[in-house]
C-alpha positions as CSV (number, residue, x, y, z in Angstrom):
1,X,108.6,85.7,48.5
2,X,107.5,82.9,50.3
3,X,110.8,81.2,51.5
4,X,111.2,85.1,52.9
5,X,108.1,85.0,54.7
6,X,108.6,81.4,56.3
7,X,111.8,82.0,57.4
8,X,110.6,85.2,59.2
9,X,107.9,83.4,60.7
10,X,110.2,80.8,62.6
11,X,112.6,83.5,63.6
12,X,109.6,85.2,65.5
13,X,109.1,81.9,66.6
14,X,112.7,81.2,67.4
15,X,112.4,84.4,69.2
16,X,109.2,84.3,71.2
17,X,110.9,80.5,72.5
18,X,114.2,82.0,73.6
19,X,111.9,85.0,75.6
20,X,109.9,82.8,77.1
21,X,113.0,80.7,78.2
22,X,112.2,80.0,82.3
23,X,115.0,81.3,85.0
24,X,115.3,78.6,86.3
25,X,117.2,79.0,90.2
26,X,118.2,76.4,93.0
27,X,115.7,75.9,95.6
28,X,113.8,73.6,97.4
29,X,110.0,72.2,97.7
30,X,108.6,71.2,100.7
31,X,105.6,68.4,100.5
32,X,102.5,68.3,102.8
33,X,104.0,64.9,104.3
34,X,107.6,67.3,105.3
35,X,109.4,65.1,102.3
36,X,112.2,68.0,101.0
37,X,113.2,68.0,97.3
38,X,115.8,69.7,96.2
39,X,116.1,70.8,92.3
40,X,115.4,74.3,90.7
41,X,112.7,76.6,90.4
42,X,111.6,79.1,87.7
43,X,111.5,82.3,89.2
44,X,110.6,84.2,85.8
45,X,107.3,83.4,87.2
46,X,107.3,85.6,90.4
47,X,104.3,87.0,89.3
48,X,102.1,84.3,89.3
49,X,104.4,82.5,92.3
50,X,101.4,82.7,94.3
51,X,99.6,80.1,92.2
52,X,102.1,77.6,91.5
53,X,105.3,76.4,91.7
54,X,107.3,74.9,88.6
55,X,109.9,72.6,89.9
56,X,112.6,70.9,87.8
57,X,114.5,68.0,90.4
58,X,117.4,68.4,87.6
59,X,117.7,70.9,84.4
60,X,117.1,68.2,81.7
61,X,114.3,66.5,83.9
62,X,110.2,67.4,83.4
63,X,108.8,70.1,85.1
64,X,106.4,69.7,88.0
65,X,104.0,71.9,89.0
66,X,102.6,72.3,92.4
67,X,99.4,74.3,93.7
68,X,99.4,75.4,97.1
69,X,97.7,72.7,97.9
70,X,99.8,70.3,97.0
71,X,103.1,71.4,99.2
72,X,103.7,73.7,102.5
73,X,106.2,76.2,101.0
74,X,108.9,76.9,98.5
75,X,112.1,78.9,98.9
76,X,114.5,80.0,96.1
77,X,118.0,79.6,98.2
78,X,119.8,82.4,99.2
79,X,116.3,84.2,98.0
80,X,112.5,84.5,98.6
81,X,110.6,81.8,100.4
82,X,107.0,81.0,99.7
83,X,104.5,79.3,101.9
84,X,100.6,78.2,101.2
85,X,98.6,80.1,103.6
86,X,94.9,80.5,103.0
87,X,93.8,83.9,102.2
88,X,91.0,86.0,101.2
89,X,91.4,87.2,98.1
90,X,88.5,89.6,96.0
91,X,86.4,88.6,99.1
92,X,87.1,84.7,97.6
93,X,89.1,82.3,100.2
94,X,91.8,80.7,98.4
95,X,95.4,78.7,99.1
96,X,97.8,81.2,97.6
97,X,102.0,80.8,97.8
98,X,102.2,84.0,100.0
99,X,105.7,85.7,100.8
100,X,107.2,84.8,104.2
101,X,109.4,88.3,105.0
102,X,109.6,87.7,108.6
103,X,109.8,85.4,110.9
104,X,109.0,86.3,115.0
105,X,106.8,86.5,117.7
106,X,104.7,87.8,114.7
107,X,105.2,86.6,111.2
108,X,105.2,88.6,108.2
109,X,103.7,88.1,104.7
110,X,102.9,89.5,101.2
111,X,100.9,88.6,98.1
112,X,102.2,90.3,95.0
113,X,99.3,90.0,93.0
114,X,96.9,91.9,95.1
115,X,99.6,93.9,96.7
116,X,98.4,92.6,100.2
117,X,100.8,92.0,103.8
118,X,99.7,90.1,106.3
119,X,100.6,89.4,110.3
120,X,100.4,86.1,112.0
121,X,99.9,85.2,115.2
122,X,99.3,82.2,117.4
123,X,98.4,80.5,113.7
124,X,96.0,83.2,113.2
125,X,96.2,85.5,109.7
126,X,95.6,89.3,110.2
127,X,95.4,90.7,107.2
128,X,96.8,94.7,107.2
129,X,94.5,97.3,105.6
130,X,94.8,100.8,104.1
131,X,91.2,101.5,103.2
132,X,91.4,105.2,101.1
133,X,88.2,107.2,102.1
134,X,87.4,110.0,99.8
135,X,86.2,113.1,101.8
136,X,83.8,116.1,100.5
137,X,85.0,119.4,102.1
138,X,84.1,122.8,101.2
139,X,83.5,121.7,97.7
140,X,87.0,120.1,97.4
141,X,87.4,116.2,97.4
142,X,90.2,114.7,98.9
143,X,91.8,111.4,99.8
144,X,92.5,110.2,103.4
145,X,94.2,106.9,104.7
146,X,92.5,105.0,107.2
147,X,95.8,103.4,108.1
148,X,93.7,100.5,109.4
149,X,97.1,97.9,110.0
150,X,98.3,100.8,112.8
151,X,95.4,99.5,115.1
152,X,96.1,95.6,114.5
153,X,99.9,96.2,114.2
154,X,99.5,98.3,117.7
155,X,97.4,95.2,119.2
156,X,99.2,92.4,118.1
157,X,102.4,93.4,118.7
158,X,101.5,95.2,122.0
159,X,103.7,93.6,124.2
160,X,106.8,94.6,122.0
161,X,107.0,98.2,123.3
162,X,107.3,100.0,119.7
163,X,104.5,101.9,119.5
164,X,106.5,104.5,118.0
165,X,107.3,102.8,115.3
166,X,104.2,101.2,114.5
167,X,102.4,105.1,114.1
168,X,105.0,106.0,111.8
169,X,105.2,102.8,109.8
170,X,103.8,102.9,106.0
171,X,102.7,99.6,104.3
172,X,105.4,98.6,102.0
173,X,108.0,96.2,102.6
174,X,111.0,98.6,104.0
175,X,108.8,99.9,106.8
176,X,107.5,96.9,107.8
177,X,110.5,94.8,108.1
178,X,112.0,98.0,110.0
179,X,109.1,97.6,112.7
């Protein structure tokens, strides 16, 4: 009974290991000093990409992992691209890996975690809001979007000419990319 118990316990184990297995996908790091390294990336972790980076120069080689602090950006090729940005996050200013989606007179980011875009300008981070306000009316409560990120979209992209896009924009990535 034993030897049957054992040898289920390294199956689970065997198991657990071969789940936990990284994806490991070409890409590129970028150092604070503009050195490039090329290698692989794990991108099973693209939901904690905006904490770290887990770089592998070759497949056999140790893994290194890098804080936003440590390097400018990240990109998976042919895939996502990261860069460290500082944000506010929970009201706490940190370096996070955010997503860069666009890249123009206006650039274009997202943090997964906090499911959070952001504009920049002129090296200055806007961050785009949708504050839900709940309303009291005639006894009934109800929801209403405050659709903040129309204003900022609206003044920092004013000399674009595309206001009506920007009023009929939503705050997901489809919409914005479309704008």
């Amino acid at each position: 009974m034993k030897l049957i118990s054992t040898l289920f316990v390294f199956s689970l184990i065997s198991i657990l290991k071969l789940k936990a297995k990284s994806d490991l996908r070409n890409g590129y790091v970028v150092k604070n000093n503009n050195d490039t390294i090329y290698g692989m990336i794990d991108y099973s972790l693209n939901r904690t990409n905006d904490k770290r980076c887990t770089f592998k120069k070759e497949i056999d080689s140790e893994s290194q992992i890098f804080n936003p602090s440590e390097i400018k950006c990240f990109r998976f090729l042919n895939s996502k691209y990261y860069v460290s940005k500082v944000v506010k996050i929970e009201g706490i200013v940190n370096n996070a890996f955010v997503e860069f989606l666009i890249n123009g007179k206006v650039n274009l980011y997202y943090l997964k975690r906090i499911d959070q875009y952001y504009l920049e300008k002129d090296d200055q981070l806007y961050e785009l809001k949708n504050t839900i306000e709940v309303i009291s009316k005639n006894g009934f409560m109800y929801e209403q979007q405050k659709k903040e990120y129309v204003g900022m979209m609206t003044y920092l992209l004013q000399d674009a000419n595309i206001q009506n896009y920007i009023n009929k924009a939503s705050l997901d990535h489809k919409s914005l990319i479309k704008v």
